[in-house]
C-alpha positions as CSV (number, residue, x, y, z in Angstrom):
1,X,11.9,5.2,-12.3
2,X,9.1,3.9,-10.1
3,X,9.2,0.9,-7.9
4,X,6.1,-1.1,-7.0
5,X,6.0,-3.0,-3.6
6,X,7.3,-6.3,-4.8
7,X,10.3,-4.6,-6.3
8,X,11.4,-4.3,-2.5
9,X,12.3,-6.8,-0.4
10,X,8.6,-7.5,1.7
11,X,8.6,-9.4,4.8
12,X,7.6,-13.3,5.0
13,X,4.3,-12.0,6.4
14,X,3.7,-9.7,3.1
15,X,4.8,-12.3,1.1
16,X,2.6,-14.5,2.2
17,X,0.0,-11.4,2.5
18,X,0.3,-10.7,-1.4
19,X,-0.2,-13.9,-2.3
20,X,-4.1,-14.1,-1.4
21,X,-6.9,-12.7,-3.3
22,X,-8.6,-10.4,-1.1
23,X,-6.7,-8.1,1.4
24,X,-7.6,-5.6,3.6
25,X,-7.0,-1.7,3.9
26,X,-5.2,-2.4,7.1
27,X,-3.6,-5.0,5.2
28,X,-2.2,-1.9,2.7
29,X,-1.1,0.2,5.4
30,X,0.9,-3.0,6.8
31,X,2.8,-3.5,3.0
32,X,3.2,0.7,3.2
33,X,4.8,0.7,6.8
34,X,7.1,-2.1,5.4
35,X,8.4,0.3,2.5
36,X,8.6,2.9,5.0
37,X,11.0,0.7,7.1
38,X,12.8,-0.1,4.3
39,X,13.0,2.9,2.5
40,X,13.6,5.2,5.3
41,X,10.6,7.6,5.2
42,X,7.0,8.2,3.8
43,X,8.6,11.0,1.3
44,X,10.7,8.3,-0.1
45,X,8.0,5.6,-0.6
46,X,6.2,8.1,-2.4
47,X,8.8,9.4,-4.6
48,X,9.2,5.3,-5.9
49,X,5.5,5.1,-6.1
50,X,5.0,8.3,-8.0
51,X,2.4,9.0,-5.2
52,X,2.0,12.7,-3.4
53,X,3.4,12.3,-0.3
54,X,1.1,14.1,1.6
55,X,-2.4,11.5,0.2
56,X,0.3,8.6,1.3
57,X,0.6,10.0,4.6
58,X,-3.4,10.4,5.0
59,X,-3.8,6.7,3.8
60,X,-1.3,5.7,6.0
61,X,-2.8,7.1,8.7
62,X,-6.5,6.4,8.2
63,X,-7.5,10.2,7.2
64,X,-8.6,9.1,4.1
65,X,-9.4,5.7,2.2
66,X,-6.7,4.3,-0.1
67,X,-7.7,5.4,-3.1
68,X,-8.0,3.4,-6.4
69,X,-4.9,5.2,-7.8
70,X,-2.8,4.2,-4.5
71,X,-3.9,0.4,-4.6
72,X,-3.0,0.2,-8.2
73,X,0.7,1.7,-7.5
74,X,0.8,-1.3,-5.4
75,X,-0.2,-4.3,-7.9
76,X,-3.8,-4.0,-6.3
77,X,-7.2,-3.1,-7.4
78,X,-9.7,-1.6,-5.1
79,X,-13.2,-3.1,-5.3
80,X,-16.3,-2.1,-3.1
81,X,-18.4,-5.0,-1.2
82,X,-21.6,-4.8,0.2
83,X,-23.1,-7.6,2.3
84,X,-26.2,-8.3,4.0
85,X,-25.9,-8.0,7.4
């Protein structure tokens, strides 16, 4: 059975975090280092999420973007902005 984020007990902070609009990669990683801590590991976090653990663990740790797929497993959607600077 998979779990999504706010089937585990999140922080006040990520409460209050998943209840805006817009959030940030960092943002992610701060929700995914919460399951970790409440979890127990990375492997376990991505065994809930149906995620490979090794794409969590490059998210996590800024070696790759979170990807689409990731945000989704998470109750987000990832959309691209571009803004004059």
């Amino acid at each position: 059975m998979q779990m999504v984020a706010s089937q585990i007990n999140p922080s006040l902070r990520t409460e209050k975090l998943l209840r805006g609009k817009v959030i940030t990669e960092a943002d992610i990683r701060d929700v995914l280092t919460e399951m970790i801590e409440s979890l127990g590991s990375q492997k376990a976090v991505a065994e809930k999420l149906g995620f490979c653990p090794v794409q969590l663990n490059d998210a996590l740790h800024g070696k790759r973007p979170v990807s689409g797929n990731l945000a989704s497993k998470l109750g987000w959607e990832r959309v691209v902005v571009f803004r004059k600077k």
